[in-house]
N, C-alpha and C positions, 0 to 999 in steps of 0.2 A: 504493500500500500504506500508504506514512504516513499519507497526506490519508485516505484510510479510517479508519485506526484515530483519528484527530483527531476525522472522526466521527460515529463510534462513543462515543467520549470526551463529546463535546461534547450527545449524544441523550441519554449517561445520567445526565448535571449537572444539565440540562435536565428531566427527569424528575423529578429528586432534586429539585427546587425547587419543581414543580409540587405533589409528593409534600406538602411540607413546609409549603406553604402551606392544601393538602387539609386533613390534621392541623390546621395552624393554626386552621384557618375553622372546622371542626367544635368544636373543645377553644370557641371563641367562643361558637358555638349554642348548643351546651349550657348554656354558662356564662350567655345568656340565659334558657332554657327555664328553668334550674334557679331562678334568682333567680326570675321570674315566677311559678313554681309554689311559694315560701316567702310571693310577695306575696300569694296565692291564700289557703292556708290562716293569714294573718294575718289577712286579711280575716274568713274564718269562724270564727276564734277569736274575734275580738272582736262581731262580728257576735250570732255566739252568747251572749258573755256578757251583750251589750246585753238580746237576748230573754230572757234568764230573771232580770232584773231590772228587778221594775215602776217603782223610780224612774228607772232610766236611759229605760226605754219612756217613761212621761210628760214628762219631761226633754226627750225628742227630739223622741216623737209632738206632744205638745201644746206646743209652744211655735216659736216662729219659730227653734229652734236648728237646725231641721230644713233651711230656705234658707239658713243661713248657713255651713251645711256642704255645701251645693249650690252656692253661690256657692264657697267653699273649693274646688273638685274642679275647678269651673272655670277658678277664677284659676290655680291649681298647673298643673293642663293645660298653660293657654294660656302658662306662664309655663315651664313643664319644659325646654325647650331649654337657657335662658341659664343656669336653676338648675344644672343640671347642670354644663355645660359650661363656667361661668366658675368654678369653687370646687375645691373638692377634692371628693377622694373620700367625704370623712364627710360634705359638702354636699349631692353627689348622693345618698346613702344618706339620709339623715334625710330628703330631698323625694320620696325614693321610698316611704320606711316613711312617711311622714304621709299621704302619698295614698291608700295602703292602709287605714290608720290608719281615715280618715274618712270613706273608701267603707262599711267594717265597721260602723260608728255608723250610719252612714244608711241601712245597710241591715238593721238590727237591727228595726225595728217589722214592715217586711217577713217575716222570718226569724219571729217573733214568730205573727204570723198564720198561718202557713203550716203552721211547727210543732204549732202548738196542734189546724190542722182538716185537716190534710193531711200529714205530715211522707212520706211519700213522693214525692209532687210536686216535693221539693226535690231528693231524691237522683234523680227522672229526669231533671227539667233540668240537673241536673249533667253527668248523664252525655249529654244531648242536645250541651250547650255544650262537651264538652272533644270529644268526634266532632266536631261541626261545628269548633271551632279547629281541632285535629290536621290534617282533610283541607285546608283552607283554605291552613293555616300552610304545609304540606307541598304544595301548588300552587305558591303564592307562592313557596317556596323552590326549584323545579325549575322553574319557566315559564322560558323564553327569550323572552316579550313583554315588552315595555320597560311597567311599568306606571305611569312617573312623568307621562304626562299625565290620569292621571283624579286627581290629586292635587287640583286647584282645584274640580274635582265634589264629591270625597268633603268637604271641607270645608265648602262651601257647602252641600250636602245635610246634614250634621250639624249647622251651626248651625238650619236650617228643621226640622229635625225637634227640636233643644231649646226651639225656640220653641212650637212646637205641643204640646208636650208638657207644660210650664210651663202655656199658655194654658190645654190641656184640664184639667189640675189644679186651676187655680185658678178657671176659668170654667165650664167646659161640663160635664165632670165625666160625660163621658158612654162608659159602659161598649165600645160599639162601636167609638167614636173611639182610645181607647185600644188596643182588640186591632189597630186597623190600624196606626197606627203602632208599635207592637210588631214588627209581620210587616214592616215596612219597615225597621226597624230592624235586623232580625235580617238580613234583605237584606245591608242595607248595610253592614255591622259585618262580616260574611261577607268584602264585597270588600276592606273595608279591612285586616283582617288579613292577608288575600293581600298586598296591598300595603305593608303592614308591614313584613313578613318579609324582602321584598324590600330594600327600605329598608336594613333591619338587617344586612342581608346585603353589601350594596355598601357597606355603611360599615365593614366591614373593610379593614385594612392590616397586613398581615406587619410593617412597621416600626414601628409605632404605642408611643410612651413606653409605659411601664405608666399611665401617669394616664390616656390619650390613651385606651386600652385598655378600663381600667376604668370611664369615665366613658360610652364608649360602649356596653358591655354593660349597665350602669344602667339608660342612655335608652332604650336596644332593649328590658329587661323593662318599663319603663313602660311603652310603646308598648302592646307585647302585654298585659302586667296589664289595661288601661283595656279593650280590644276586650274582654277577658276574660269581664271581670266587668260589660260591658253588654249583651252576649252573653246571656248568664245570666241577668239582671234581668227580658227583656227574654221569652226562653223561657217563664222562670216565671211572667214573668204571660201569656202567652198559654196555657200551659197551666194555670191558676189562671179564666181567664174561659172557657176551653173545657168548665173540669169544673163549673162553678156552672151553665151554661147547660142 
């Protein structure tokens, strides 16, 4: 009778804990999702101011500032972990708002053109890109397959595809070449958000300092912000070469 009601006792603690780390992990999600979606519309605020001012368009279009804010997205990328993780919270914050920052800039002559011949195009890849993230995201975050061995794939397939990408820009400049690696891209930026999520999701801890906390919900919207918005990019021109043709 004791050892029963012990438990009894011990199933609803048990419970309680389970419960409370549930709560925990979601109040994180969100607190991801939510910062990734202010990084979203910083993006298209500034994004949009670049387009509807011809010096900032010349500025960016015509001159080399254009790679060096390409090279910028890179280095931050590839540098986002330690940024984050070694400073404070206003350190993480400023490397996440400049990321954005300079996504927005670079993608202002983009914005520019689109608007000017097509401004509907923009709002379907919009909406193409936040469907495909949502279902993606929400795979990644429910799958019970272990997805941390295609991590050395997805890396190595995104540097081969920035290369090709670069190359066709600057060399080949050929309209085909480009809608495929768009559609590859869109592939693969699909898995990797799955894996994302995943990521950001295992990197919760119920105990975690508030810095510990906060600097990890940071790195989790960069993460997703970057899939985001190459996502997106990456749509719109496929849907930009689907409608010229």
């Amino acid at each position: 009778m004791v050892e029963g009601r012990y438990r009894s006792v011990a199933q609803n603690q048990a419970g309680a804990r389970v419960r409370e780390v549930d709560e925990g992990l979601r109040s994180y999600m969100l607190g991801v999702y939510n910062l990734m979606a202010l990084g979203v519309a910083a993006t298209a605020i500034v994004s949009l101011a670049v387009a509807s001012s011809p010096a900032l368009l010349g500025l960016i279009a015509g001159t080399p500032l254009k790679w060096v804010l390409f090279a910028g997205l890179l280095g931050l990328g590839f540098f986002a972990p330690r940024i984050i993780f070694s400073g404070s919270a206003g350190t993480a914050h400023a490397a996440y708002w400049a990321y954005a920052g300079m996504w927005g800039l670079l993608l202002g002559p983009m914005m520019a053109f689109y608007m000017g011949s097509n401004p509907g195009i923009v709002v379907q890849a919009f909406g193409i890109t936040a469907a495909t993230f949502a279902a993606t995201s929400l795979a990644g975050y429910t799958t019970k397959r272990n997805l941390s061995p295609f991590q050395t794939f997805f890396m190595m397939a995104s540097i081969g595809l920035v290369i090709a990408i670069v190359a066709n820009a600057i060399f080949f400049q050929s309209e085909m070449f480009s809608l495929l690696t768009s559609v590859v891209v869109v592939l693969l930026f699909s898995a990797i958000t799955a894996y994302e999520t995943q990521v950001i999701k295992e990197m919760y801890y119920e105990g975690d300092t508030a810095l510990a906390a906060k600097q990890k919900s940071i790195f989790g919207a960069f993460m997703l912000y970057g899939s985001f918005v190459t996502l997106f990019v990456h749509i719109l021109n496929i849907l930009g070469i689907m409608r010229s043709e």
